[in-house]
Backbone as CSV, one residue per row, in Angstrom:
resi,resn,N_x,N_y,N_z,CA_x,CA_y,CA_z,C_x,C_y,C_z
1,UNK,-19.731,0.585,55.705,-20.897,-0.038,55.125,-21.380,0.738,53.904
2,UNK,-21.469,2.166,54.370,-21.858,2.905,52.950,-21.272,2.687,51.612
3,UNK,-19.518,2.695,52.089,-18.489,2.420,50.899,-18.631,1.303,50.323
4,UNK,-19.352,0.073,50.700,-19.842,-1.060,50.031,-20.368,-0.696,49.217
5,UNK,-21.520,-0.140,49.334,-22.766,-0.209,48.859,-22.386,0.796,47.453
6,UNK,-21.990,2.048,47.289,-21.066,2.935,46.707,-20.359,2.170,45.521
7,UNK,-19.763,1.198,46.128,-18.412,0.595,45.191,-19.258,-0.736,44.409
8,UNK,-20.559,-1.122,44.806,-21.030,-2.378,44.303,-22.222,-1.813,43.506
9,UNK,-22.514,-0.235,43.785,-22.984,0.580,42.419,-22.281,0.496,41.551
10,UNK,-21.138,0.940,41.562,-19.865,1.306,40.662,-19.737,0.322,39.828
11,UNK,-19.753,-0.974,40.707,-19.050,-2.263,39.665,-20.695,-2.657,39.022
12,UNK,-21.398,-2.474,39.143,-22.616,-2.484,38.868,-23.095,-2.082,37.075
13,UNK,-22.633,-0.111,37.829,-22.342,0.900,36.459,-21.601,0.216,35.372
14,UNK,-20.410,0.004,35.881,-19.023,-0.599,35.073,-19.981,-1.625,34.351
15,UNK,-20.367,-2.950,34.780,-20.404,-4.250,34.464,-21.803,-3.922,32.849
16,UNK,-23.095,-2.979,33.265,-23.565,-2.519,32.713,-23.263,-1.939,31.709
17,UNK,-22.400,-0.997,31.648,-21.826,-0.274,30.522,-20.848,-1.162,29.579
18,UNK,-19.891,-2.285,30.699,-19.049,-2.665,29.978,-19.933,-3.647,28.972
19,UNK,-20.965,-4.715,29.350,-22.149,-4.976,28.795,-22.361,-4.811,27.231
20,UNK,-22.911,-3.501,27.242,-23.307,-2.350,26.399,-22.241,-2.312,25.040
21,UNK,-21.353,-2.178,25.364,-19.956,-1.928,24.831,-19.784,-3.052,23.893
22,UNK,-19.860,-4.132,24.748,-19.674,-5.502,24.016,-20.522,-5.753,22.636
23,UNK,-21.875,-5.893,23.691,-22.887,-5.764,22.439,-22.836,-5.135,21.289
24,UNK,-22.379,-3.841,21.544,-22.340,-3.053,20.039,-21.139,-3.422,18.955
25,UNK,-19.743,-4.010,19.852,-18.949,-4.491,19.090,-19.176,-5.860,18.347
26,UNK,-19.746,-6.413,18.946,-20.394,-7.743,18.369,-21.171,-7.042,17.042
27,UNK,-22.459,-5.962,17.037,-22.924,-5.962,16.552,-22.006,-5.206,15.185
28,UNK,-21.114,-4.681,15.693,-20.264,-3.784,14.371,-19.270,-4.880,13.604
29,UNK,-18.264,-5.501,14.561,-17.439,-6.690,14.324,-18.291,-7.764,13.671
30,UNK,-18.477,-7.822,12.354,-19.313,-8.798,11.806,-18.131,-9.495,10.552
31,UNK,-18.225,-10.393,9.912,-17.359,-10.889,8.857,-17.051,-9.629,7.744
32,UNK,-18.171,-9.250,7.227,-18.358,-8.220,6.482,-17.230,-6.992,6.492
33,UNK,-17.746,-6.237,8.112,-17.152,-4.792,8.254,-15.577,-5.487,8.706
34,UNK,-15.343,-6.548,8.572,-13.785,-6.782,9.198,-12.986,-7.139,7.652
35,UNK,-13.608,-7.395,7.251,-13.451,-8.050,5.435,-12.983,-6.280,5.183
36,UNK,-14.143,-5.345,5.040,-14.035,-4.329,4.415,-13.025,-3.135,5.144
37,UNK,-12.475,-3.816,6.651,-11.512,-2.726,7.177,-10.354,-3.230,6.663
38,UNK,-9.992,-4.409,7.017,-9.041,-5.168,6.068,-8.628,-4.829,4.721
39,UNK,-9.077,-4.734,3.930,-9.291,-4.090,2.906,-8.584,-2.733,2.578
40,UNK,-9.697,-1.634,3.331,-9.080,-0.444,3.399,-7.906,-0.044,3.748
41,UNK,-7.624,-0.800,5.045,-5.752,-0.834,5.349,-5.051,-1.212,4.391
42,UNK,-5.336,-2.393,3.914,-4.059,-2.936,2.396,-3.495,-1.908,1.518
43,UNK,-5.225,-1.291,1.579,-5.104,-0.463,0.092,-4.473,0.946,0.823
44,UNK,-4.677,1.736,1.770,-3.821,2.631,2.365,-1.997,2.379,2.634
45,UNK,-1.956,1.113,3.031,-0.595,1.022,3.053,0.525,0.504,1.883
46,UNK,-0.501,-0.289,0.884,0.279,0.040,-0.400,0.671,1.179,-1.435
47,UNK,-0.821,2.505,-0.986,-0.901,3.516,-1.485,0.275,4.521,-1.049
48,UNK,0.774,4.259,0.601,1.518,4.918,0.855,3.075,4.612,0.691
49,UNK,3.016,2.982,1.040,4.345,2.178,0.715,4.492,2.469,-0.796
50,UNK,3.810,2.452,-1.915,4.393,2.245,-3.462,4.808,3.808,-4.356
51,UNK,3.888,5.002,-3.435,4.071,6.422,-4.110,5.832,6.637,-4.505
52,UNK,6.140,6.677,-3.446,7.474,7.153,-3.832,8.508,5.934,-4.609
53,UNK,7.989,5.061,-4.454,8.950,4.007,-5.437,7.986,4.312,-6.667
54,UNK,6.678,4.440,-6.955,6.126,4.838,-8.364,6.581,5.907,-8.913
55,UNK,6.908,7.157,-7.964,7.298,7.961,-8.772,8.851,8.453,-9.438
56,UNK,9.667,7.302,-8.458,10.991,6.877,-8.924,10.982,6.709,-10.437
57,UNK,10.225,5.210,-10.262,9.487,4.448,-11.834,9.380,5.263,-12.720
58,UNK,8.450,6.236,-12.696,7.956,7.138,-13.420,8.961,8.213,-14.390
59,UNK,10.284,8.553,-12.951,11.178,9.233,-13.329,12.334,8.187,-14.422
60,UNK,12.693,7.184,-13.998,13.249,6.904,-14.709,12.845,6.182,-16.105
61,UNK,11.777,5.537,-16.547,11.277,5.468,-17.355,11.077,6.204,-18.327
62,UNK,10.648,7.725,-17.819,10.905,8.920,-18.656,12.579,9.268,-19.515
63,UNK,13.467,9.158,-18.758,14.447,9.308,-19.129,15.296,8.137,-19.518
64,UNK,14.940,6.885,-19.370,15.296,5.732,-20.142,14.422,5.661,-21.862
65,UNK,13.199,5.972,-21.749,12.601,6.323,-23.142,13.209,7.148,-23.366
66,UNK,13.322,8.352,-23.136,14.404,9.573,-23.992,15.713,8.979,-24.143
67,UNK,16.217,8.113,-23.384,17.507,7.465,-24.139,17.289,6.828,-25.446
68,UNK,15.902,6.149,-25.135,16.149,5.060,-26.494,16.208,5.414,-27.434
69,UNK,14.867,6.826,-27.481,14.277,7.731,-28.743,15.934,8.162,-29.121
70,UNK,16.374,9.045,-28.364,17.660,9.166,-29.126,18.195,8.382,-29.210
71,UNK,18.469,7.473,-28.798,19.691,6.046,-28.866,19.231,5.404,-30.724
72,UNK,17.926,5.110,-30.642,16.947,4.782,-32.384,17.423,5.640,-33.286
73,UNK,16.699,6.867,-32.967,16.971,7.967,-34.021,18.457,8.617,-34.717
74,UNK,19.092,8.329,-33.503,21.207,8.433,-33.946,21.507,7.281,-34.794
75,UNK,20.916,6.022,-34.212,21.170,5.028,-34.766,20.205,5.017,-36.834
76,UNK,19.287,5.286,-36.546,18.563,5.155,-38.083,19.427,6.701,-38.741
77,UNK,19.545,7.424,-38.321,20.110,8.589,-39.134,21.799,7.829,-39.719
78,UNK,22.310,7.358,-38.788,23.985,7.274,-39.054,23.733,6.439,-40.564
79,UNK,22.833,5.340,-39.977,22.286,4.213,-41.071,21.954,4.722,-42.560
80,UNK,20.800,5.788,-42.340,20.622,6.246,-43.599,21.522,7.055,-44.366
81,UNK,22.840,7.889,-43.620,23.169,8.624,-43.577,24.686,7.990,-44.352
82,UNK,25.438,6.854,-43.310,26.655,6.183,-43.842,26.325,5.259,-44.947
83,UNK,25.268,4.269,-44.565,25.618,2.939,-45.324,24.541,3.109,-46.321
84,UNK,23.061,3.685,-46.119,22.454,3.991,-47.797,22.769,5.534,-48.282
85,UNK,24.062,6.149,-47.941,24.272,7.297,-48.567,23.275,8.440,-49.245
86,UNK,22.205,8.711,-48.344,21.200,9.671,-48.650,22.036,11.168,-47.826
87,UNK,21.595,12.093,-48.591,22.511,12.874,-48.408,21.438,13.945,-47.278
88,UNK,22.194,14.635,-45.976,21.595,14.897,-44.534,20.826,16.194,-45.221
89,UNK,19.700,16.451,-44.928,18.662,17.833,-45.118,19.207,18.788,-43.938
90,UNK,19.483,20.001,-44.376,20.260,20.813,-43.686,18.825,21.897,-43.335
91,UNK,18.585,21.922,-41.734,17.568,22.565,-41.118,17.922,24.133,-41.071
92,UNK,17.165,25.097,-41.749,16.381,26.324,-41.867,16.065,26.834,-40.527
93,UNK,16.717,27.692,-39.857,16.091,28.402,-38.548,15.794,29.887,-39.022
């Protein structure tokens, strides 16, 4: 008889608390704060998904511009150099 009484506190406690619990999630879970967690995840998992492919990007871009710069500059020197026959300035160290 005691253990009734014991265990129908308990579910009592429980039902109370679980209660409690609810309420506050209701009150936190609003359109708003689910909008703005939403949110924050996107932006964390693109931040983490895109770093290392950005800094791939980064790398090769660098060294595809240093191709071109030289790839241009070989190219305008040969130009000025073969076909309008200006004669090459010889660099002073």
């Amino acid at each position: 008889m005691q253990q009734q009484v014991v265990d129908a506190e308990r579910v009592s406690v429980f039902k109370k608390t679980r209660a409690k619990i609810k309420k506050k999630l209701q009150e936190l879970w609003n359109v708003d704060s689910i909008i703005d967690l939403m949110v924050d995840l996107l932006l964390l998992v693109f931040d983490v998904i895109y770093s290392p492919i950005l800094i791939i990007v980064r790398l090769i871009r660098h060294f595809f511009n240093e191709w071109i710069v030289n790839t241009v500059k070989r190219f305008l020197k040969w130009f000025a150099h073969k076909i309008l026959r200006i004669p090459e300035v010889k660099k002073v160290k």
